[in-house]
C-alpha positions in Angstrom: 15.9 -9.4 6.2 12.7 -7.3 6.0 12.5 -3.6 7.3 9.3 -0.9 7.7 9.7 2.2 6.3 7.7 4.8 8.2 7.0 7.3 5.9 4.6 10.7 5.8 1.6 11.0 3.6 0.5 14.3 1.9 -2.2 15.2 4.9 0.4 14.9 7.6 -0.3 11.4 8.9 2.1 9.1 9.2 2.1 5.3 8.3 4.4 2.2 7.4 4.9 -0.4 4.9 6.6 -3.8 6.0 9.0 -4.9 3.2 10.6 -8.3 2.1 14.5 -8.7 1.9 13.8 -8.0 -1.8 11.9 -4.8 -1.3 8.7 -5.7 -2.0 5.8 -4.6 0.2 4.0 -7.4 2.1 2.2 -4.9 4.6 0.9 -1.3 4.7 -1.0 0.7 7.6 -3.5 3.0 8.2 -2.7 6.6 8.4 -1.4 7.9 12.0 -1.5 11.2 13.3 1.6 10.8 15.5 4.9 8.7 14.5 4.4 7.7 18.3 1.0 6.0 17.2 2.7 4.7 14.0 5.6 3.4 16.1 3.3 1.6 18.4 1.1 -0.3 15.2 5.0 -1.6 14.0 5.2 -3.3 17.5 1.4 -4.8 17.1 2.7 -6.0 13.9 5.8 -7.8 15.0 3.8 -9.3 18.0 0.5 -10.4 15.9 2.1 -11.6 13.0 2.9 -14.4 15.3 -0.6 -15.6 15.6 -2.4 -17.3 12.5 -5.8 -16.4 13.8 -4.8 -12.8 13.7 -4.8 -12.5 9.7 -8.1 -12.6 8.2 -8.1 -13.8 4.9 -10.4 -12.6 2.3 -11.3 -11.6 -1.2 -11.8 -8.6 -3.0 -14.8 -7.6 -5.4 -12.9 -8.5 -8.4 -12.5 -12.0 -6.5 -8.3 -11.3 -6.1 -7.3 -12.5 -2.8 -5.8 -10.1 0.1 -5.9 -10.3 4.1 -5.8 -7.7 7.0 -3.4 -8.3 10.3 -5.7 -7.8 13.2 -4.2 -6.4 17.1 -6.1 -8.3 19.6 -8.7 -5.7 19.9 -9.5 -6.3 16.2 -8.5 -3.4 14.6 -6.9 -3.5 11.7 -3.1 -2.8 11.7 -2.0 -3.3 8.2 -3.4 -5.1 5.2 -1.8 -6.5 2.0 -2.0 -6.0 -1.6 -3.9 -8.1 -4.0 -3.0 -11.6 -4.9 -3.4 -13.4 -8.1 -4.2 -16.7 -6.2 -4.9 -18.1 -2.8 -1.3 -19.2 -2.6 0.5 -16.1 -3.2 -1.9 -14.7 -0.4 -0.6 -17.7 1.8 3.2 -17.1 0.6 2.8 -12.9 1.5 1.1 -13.8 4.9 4.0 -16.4 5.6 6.6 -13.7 4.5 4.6 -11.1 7.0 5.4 -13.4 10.0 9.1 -14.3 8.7 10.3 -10.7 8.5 8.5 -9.1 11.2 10.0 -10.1 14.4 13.3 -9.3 13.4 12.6 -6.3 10.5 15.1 -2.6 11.1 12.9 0.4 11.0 13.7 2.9 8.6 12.4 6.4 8.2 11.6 8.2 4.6 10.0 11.2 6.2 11.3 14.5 3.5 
C-alpha cells in the first residue's frame, strides 16, 4: 500500500511525496506554506488521480518522459520523476492512481 510523507523543506514550506508499497516515489508537490494547504493538495491527489485526463503527459528537454497531476482548476498538484521510456511513464501514472485512494499519511517533519 502506498503512503505520502509530508515533510518540511529548508525555507519552511511544506510539501509531500506519494510513495509505492516499495518506497519508491511516484509523486512530489509543490512547496506549501501551511501543512493545512499541503494537506488539502494530498486530497486533490487522491481525488484526481482518478481521472485520466487529469495527468498531462510530456517530455523533458533531454526527451525522458515525465507527467504533471492536474486539480480541476489546472494547477499543478504533483509531478513525477523522469522516465526512461513512455511505458515506465504509463506504469508510474498507473501506480499514482492505484495507491492514492487508499495511501496512510505519514509525517517526517524534524
Amino acid at each position: 500500500m502506498g503512503s505520502f510523507v509530508i515533510s518540511k523543506r529548508k525555507n519552511g514550506e511544506f510539501q509531500f511525496a506519494l510513495k509505492a508499497g516499495n518506497g519508491q516515489v511516484i509523486l512530489s508537490s509543490e512547496g506549501y506554506t501551511t501543512k493545512a494547504a499541503c494537506e488539502n493538495g494530498i486530497e486533490s491527489v487522491r481525488k484526481n488521480s482518478q481521472d485520466d485526463k487529469r495527468f498531462d503527459r510530456l517530455e523533458s528537454k533531454n526527451g525522458k518522459p515525465y507527467f504533471n497531476l492536474k486539480a480541476t482548476n489546472g494547477q499543478i498538484i504533483g509531478n513525477s520523476e523522469m522516465y526512461e521510456s513512455v511505458a515506465a511513464r504509463e506504469n508510474g501514472i498507473a501506480s499514482v492512481a492505484k495507491n492514492a485512494p487508499d495511501a496512510t499519511v505519514k509525517e517526517e517533519l524534524e
